[in-house]
C-alpha positions as CSV (number, residue, x, y, z in Angstrom):
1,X,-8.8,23.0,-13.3
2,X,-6.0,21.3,-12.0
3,X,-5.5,17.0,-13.4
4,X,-6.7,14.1,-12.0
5,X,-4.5,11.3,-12.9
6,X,-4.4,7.8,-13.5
7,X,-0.9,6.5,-13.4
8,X,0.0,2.6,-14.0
9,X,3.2,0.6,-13.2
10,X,5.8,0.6,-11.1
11,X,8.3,3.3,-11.2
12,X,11.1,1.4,-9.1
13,X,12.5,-0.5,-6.3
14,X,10.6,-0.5,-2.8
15,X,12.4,2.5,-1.2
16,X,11.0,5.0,-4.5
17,X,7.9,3.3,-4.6
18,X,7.7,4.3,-1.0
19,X,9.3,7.4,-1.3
20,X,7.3,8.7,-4.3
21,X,4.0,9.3,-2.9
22,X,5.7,10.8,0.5
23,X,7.3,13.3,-2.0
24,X,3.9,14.2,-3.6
25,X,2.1,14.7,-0.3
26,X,4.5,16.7,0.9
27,X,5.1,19.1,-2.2
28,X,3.7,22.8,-1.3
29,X,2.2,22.9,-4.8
30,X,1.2,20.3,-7.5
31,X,0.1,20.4,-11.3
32,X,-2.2,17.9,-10.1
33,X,-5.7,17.9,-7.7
34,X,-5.9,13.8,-7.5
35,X,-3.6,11.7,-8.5
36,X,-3.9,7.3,-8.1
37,X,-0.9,5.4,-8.5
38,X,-1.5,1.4,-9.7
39,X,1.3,-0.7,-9.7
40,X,2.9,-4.4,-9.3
41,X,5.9,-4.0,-6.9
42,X,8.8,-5.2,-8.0
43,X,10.4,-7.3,-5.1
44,X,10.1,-8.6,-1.5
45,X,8.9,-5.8,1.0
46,X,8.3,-5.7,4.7
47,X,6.8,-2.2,5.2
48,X,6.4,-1.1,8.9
49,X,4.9,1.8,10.5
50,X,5.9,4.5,13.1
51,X,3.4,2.0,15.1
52,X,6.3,-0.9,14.5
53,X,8.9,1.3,15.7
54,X,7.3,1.0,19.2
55,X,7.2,-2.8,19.5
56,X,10.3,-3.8,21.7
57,X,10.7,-6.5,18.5
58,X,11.4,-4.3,15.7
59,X,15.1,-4.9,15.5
60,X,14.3,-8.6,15.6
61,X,11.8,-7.9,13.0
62,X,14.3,-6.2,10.6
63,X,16.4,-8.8,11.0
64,X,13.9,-11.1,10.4
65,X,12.5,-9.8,7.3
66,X,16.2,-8.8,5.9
67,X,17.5,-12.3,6.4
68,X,14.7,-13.4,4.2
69,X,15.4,-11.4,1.7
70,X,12.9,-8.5,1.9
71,X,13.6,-4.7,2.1
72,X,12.7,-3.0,4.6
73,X,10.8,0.8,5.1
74,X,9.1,2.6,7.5
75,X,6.4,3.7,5.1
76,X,4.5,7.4,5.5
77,X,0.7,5.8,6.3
78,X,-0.2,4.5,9.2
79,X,-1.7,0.5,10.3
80,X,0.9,-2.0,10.5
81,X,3.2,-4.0,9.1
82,X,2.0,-5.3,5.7
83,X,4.7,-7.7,3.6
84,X,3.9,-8.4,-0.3
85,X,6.5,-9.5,-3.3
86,X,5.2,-8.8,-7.4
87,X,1.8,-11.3,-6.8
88,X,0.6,-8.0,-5.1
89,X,-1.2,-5.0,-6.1
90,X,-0.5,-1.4,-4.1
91,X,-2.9,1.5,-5.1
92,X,-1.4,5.1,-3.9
93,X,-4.9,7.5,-3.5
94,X,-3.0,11.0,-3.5
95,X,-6.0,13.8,-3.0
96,X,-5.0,17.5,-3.0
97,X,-8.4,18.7,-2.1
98,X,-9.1,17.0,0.7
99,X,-8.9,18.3,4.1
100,X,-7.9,16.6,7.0
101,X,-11.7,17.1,8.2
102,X,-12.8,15.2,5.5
103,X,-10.6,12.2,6.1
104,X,-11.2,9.2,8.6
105,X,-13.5,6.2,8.9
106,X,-15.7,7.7,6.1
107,X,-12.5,7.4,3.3
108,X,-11.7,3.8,4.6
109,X,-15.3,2.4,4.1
110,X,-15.9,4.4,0.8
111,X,-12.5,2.9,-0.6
112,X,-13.7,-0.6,0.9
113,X,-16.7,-1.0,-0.9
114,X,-15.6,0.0,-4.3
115,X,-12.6,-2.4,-3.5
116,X,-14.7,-5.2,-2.7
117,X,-16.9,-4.5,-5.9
118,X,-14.5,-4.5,-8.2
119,X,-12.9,-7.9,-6.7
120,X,-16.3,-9.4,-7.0
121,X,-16.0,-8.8,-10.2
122,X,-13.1,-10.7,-10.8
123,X,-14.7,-14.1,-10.9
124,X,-15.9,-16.4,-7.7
125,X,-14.6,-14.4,-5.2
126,X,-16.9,-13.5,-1.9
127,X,-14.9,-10.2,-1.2
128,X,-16.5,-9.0,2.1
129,X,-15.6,-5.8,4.4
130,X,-14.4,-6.6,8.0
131,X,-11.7,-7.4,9.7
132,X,-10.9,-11.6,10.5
133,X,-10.0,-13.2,13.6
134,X,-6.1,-13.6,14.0
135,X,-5.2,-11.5,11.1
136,X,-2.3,-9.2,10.4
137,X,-2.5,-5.5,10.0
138,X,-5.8,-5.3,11.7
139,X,-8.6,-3.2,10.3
140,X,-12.1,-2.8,10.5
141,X,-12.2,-2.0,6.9
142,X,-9.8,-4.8,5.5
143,X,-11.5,-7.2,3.0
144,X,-11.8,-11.1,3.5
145,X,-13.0,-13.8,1.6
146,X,-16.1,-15.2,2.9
147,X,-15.1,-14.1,6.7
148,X,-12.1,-16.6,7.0
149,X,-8.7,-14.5,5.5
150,X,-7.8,-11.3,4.4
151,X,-6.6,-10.0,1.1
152,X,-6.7,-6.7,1.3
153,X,-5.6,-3.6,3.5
154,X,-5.3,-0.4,3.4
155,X,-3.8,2.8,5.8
156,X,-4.3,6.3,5.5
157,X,-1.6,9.5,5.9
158,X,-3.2,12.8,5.9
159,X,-1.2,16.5,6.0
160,X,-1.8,19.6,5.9
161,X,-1.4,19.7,1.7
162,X,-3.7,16.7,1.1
163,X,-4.2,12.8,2.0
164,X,-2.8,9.5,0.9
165,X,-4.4,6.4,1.1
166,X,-2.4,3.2,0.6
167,X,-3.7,-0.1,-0.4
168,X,-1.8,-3.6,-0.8
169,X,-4.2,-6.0,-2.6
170,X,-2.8,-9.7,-2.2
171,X,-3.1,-11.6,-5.6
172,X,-0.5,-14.5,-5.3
173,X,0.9,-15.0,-1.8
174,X,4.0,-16.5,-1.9
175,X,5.5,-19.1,0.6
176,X,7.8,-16.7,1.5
177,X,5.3,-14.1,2.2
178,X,3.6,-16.1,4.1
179,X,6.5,-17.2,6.1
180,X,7.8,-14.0,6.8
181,X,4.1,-12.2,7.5
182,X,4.3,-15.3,10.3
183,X,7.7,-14.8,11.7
184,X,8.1,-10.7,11.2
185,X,4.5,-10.7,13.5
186,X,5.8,-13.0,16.4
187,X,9.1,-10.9,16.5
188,X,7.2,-7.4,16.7
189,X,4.6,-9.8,19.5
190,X,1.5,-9.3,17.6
191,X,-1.0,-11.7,17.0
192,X,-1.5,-13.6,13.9
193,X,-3.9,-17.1,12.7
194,X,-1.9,-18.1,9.7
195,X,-5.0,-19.0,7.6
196,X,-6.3,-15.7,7.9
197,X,-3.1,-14.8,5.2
198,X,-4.7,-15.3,1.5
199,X,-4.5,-13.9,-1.9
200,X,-7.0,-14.1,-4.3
201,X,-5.8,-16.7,-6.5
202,X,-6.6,-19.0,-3.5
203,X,-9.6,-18.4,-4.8
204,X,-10.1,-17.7,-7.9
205,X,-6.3,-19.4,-9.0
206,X,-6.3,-17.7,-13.0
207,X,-6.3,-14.5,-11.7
208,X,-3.1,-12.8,-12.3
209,X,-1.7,-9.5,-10.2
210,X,-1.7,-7.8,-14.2
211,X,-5.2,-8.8,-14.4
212,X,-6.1,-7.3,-10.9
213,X,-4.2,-3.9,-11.6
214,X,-6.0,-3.5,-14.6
215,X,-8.7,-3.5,-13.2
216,X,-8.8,-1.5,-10.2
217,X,-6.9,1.4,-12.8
218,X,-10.4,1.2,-15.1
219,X,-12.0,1.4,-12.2
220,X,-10.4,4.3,-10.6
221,X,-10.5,5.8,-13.8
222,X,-14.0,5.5,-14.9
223,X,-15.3,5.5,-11.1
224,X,-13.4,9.1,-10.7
225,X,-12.7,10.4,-14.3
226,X,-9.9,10.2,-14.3
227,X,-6.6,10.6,-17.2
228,X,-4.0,8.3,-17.6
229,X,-0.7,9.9,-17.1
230,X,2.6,9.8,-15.6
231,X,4.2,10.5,-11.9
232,X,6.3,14.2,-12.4
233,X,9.6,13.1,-14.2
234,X,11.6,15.0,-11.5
235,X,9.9,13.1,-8.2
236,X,10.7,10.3,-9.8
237,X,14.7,11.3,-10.1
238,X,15.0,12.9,-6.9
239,X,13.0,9.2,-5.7
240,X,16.0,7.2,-7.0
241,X,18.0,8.9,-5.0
242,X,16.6,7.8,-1.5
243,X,18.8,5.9,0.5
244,X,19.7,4.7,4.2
245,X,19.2,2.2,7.0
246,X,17.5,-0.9,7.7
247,X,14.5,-0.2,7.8
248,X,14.2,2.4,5.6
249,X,12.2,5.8,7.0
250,X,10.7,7.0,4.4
251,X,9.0,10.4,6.6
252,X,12.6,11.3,7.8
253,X,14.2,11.3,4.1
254,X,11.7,13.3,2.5
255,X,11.4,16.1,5.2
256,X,15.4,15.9,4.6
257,X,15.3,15.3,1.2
258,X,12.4,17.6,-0.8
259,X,12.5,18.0,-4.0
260,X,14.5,20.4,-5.3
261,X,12.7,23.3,-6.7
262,X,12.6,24.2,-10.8
C-alpha cells in the first residue's frame, strides 16, 4: 500500500508553495496515495485564479497587490482571489485515489465540518459553515464566525491523476491584509463588506497561526491515519526553480516545467 502523509511547514517562498502541490497533482506516478501539506506561509500573497484573469481589473489588481508588497500567482485551484501573510494557515489535501466523480460539493462540506470542528476546539470560537454577506472569495462552504465574517476558505483542482484541495485558514489578519483584500477586490470589481474579513484571533486573540497548524496536522493525522513525512526532496528542488511574471501562473510553469524524471 502506497503512504499517506502528513507533512508540516513551509518548504518556501509563495511561488514553491504554490508550485509544489501543482507538481504533485500533475506527476504520472507517486510513492504516495494521500498526501496533506500544513504550513505557515512565509510572506505577503495575493493568489488569483484563472477566474481573476477574466476580470477587466486584473492588471490593476497586480499592480495593486505588487505595490503593497505582496507576490503575486495564479494558483492551480479554482474560487477567487484569497490574500494572507504568516498569521495564516494553508492546508494542501493532495488525494491520488480519488476520481474526478468523487469530487465536488460533497469534498467541500466534508472538509468544512471537520474544519469548523477542529476550530471550535480552539477556544470561544462559533465556527459555522456558510457563506457571509459581502465577503471575498465567495463560497457556500466558507466558515464564519457566528454568521458575521469569514475565516476560512477553501477551492478545489481536480485532474485526471487525482485532486487537490486548498485551504487558507485566517489566524492573524493583518492591516495590510485587510487593506489589500479591500483594494485588490474593487480593482478586479467584485464585491466586498470589510467586516466580513476576520481571523480568529479576533476572536479568540491567544491563538497563534503555530497553534492552529498544529492542530489541524493532529487532526488530519488522527482523523485519516495518517504519517508524518516530508514533500519528495526533488519537487521541492525542481519548485525552487519556478520563476516568471507578475502574477505568477503556476498551471503554465508546471505543464512547462515537470519534473524531471530519475
Amino acid at each position: 500500500m502506497k503512504n499517506r502523509l502528513l507533512v508540516s511547514g513551509s518548504a518556501g517562498p509563495a511561488v514553491t508553495e504554490l508550485v509544489i502541490p501543482a507538481l504533485l497533482l500533475r506527476a504520472p506516478s507517486a510513492t504516495w496515495s494521500e498526501l496533506v501539506h500544513v504550513y505557515v506561509p512565509q510572506g505577503p500573497t495575493v493568489a488569483f485564479s484563472g477566474r481573476d484573469l477574466r476580470s477587466p481589473g486584473i492588471a490593476a489588481a497586480t499592480e495593486v497587490a505588487r505595490a503593497a508588497g505582496f507576490e503575486t500567482v495564479v494558483r492551480s485551484p479554482g474560487g477567487r482571489m484569497v490574500a494572507y501573510d504568516s498569521g495564516a494557515v494553508v492546508i494542501d489535501h493532495l488525494d491520488r485515489t480519488t476520481g474526478i466523480r468523487h469530487a465536488g460539493s460533497a469534498t467541500f462540506a466534508d472538509n468544512a465540518e471537520n474544519h469548523a470542528r477542529v476550530l471550535r476546539g480552539l477556544g470561544d470560537v462559533d465556527a459555522r459553515v456558510g457563506e457571509v454577506d459581502g465577503e471575498y472569495c465567495p463560497g457556500e462552504y466558507s466558515i464564519n464566525v457566528g454568521g458575521t465574517a469569514k475565516i476560512v476558505g477553501s477551492a478545489q483542482r481536480v485532474t485526471a491523476t487525482g485532486s487537490l484541495f486548498s485551504t487558507v485558514v485566517q489566524v492573524v489578519v493583518s492591516d495590510r491584509v485587510r487593506a489589500v483584500i479591500a483594494d485588490v477586490s474593487d480593482a478586479l470589481g467584485y464585491d466586498l463588506r470589510r467586516s466580513s474579513i476576520a481571523g480568529l484571533t479576533d476572536y479568540a486573540p491567544a491563538l497563534t497561526a503555530d497553534d492552529v497548524a498544529e492542530a489541524f496536522a493532529a487532526d488530519y493525522r488522527d482523523r485519516l491515519g495518517l504519517s508524518d513525512g516530508q514533500l519528495p526532496a526533488e519537487v521541492v528542488t525542481h519548485a525552487k526553480t519556478a520563476n516568471g511574471g507578475a502574477p505568477f501562473h503556476v498551471d503554465d510553469w508546471t505543464r512547462a516545467n515537470p519534473v524531471p524524471s530519475a
